[in-house]
FIKOLZA-1660 file (N, C-alpha, C; in steps of 0.1 Angstrom, whole numbers, plus 5000, padded with zeros to 4 digits):
% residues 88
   i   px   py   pz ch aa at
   1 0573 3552 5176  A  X  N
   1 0572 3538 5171  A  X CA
   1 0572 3539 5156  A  X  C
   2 0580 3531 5149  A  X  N
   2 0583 3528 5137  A  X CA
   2 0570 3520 5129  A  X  C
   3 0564 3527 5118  A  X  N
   3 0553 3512 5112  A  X CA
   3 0559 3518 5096  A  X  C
   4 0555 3505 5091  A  X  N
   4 0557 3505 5077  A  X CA
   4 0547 3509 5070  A  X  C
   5 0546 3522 5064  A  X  N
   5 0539 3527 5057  A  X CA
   5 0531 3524 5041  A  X  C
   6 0522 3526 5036  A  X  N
   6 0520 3525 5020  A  X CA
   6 0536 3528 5010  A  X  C
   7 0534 3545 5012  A  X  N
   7 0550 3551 5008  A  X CA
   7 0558 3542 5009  A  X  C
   8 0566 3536 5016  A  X  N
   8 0575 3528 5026  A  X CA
   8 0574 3513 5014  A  X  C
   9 0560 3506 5016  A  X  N
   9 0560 3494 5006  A  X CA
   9 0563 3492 4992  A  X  C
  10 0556 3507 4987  A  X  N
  10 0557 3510 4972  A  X CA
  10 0570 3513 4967  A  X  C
  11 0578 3521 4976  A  X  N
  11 0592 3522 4974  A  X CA
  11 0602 3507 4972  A  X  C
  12 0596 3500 4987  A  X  N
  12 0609 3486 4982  A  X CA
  12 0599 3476 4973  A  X  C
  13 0588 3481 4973  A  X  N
  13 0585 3469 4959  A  X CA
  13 0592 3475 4945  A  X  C
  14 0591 3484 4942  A  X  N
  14 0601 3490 4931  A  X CA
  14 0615 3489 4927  A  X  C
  15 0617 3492 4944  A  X  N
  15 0639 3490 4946  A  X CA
  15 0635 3477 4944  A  X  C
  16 0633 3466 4951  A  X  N
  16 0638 3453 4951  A  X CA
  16 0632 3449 4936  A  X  C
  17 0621 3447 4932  A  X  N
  17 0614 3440 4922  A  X CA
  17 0611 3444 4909  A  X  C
  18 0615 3463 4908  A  X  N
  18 0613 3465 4895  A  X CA
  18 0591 3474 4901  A  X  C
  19 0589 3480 4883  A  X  N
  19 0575 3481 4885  A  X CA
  19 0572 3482 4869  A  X  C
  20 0557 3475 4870  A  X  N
  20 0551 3474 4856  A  X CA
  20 0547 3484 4850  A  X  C
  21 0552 3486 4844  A  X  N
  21 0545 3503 4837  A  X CA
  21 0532 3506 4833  A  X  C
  22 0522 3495 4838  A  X  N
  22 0508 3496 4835  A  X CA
  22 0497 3498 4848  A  X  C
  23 0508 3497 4857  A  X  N
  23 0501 3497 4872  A  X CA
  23 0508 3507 4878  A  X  C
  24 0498 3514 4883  A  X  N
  24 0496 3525 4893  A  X CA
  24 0496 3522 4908  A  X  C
  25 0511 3519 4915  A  X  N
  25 0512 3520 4927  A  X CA
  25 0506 3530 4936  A  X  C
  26 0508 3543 4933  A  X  N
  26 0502 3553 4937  A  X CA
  26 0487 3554 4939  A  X  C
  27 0475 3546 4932  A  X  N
  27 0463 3552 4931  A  X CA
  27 0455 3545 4944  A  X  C
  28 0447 3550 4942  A  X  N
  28 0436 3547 4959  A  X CA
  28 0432 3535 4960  A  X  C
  29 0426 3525 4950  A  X  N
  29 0426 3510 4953  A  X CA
  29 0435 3498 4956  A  X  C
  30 0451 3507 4954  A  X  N
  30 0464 3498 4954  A  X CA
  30 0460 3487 4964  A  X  C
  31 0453 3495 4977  A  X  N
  31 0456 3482 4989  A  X CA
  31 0450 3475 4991  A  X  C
  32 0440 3469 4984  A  X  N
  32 0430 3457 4980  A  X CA
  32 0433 3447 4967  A  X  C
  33 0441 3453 4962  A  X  N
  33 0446 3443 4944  A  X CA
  33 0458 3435 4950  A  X  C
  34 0456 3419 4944  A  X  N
  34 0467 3413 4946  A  X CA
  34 0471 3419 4940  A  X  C
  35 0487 3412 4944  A  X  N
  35 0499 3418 4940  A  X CA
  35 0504 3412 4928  A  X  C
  36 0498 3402 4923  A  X  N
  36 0499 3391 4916  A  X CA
  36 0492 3404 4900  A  X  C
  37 0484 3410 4907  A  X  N
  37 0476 3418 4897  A  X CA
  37 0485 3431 4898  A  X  C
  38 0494 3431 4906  A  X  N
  38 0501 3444 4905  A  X CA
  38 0512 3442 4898  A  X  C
  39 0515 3428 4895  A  X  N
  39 0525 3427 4888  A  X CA
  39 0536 3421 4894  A  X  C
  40 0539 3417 4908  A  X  N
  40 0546 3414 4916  A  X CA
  40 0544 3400 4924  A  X  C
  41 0548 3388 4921  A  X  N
  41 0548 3374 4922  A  X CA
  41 0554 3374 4936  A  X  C
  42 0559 3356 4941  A  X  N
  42 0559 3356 4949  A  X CA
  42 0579 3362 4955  A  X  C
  43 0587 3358 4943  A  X  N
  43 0601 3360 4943  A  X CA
  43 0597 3377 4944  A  X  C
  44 0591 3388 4943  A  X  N
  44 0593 3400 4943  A  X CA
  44 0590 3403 4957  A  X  C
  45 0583 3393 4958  A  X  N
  45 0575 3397 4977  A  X CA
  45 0586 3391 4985  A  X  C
  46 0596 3380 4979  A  X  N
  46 0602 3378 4992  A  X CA
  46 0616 3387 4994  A  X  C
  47 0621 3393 4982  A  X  N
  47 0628 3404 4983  A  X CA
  47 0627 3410 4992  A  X  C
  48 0615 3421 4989  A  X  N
  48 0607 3429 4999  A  X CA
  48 0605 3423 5009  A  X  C
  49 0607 3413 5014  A  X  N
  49 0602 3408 5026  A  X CA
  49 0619 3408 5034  A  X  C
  50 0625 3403 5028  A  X  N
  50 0641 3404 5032  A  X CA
  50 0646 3417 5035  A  X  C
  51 0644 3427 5024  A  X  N
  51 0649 3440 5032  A  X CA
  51 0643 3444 5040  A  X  C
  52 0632 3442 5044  A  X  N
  52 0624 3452 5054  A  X CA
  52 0627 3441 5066  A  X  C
  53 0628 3429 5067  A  X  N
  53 0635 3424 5077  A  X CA
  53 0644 3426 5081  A  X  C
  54 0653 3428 5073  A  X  N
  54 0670 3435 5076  A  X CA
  54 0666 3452 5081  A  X  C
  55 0659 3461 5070  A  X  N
  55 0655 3472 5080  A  X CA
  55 0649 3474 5092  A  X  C
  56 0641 3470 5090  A  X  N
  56 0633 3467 5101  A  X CA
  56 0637 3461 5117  A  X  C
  57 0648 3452 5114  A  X  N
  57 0648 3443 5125  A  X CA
  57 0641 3436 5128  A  X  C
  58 0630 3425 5120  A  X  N
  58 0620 3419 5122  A  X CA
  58 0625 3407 5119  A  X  C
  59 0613 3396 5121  A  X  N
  59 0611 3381 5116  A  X CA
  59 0601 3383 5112  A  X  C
  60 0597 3379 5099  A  X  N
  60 0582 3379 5097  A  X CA
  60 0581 3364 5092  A  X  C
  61 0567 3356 5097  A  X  N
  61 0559 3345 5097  A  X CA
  61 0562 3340 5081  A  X  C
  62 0570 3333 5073  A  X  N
  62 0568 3329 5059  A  X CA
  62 0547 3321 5057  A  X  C
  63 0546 3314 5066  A  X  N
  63 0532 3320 5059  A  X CA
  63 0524 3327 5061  A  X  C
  64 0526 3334 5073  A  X  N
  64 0517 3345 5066  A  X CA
  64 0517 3353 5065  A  X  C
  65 0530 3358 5052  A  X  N
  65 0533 3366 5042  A  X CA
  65 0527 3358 5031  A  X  C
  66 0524 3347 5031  A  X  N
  66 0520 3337 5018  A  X CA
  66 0505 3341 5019  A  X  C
  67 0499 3346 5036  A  X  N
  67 0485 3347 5027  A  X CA
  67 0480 3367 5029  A  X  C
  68 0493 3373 5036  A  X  N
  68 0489 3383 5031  A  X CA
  68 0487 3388 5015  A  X  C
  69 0478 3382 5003  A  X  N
  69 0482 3384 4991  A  X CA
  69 0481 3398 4986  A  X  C
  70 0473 3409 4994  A  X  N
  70 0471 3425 4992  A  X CA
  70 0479 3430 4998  A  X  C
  71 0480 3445 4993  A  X  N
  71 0495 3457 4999  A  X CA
  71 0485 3457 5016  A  X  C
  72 0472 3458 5017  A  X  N
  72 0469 3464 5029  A  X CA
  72 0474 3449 5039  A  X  C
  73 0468 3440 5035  A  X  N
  73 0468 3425 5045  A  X CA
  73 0486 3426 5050  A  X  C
  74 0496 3427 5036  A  X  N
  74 0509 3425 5041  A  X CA
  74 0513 3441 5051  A  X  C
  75 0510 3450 5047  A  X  N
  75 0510 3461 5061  A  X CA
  75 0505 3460 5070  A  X  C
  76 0493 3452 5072  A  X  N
  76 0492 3451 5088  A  X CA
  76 0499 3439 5093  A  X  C
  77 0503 3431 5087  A  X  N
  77 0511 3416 5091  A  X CA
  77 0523 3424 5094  A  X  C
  78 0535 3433 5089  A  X  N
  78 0541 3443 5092  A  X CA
  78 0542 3446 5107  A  X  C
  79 0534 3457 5106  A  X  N
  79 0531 3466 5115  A  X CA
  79 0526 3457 5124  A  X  C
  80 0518 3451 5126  A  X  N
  80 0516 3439 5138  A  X CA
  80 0527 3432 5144  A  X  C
  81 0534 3433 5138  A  X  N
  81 0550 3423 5143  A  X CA
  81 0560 3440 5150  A  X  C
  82 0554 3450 5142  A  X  N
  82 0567 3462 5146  A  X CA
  82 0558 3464 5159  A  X  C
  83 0548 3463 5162  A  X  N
  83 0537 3470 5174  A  X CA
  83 0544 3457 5186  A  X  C
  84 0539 3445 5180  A  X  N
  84 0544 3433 5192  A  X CA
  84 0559 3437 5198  A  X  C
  85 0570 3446 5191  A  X  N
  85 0584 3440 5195  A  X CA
  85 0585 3454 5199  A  X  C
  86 0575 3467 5201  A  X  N
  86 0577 3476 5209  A  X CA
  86 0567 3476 5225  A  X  C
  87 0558 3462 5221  A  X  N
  87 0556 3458 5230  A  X CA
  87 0558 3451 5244  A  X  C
  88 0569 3443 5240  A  X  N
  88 0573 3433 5245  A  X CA
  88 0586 3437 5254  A  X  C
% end
């Protein structure tokens, strides 16, 4: 089974949106900081949300990608939709 990983996010936030050179995607608290604090608004999230749909083969919920605002909340919103459609 396929889940979308930390690695995995950090990467298409970068491809799609660019990265701030003051923020450390890499470091251990990344997955509790909005994203808003990472540097990354809502047009960077919906990129990222586009390709991983198209990779992925998903649909994901528009809102609630609006209230996943952390890297962790929008990985499990993710991964909860890839677990449901290997479920089903």
């Amino acid at each position: 089974m396929r889940h979308l990983e930390l690695t995995d996010l950090t990467r298409l936030l970068r491809e799609c949106a660019g990265e701030d050179e003051g923020v450390d995607l890499d470091g251990a608290d990344v997955l509790d900081t909005l994203f808003l604090d990472l540097g990354y608004d809502s047009l960077a999230l919906l990129q990222t949300t586009g390709r991983i749909e198209r990779e992925y083969e998903i649909t994901l919920d528009e809102e609630a990608i609006d209230e996943a605002e952390t890297p962790r909340k929008y990985l499990e919103l993710v991964n909860r939709v890839l677990s449901a459609r290997v479920t089903a």
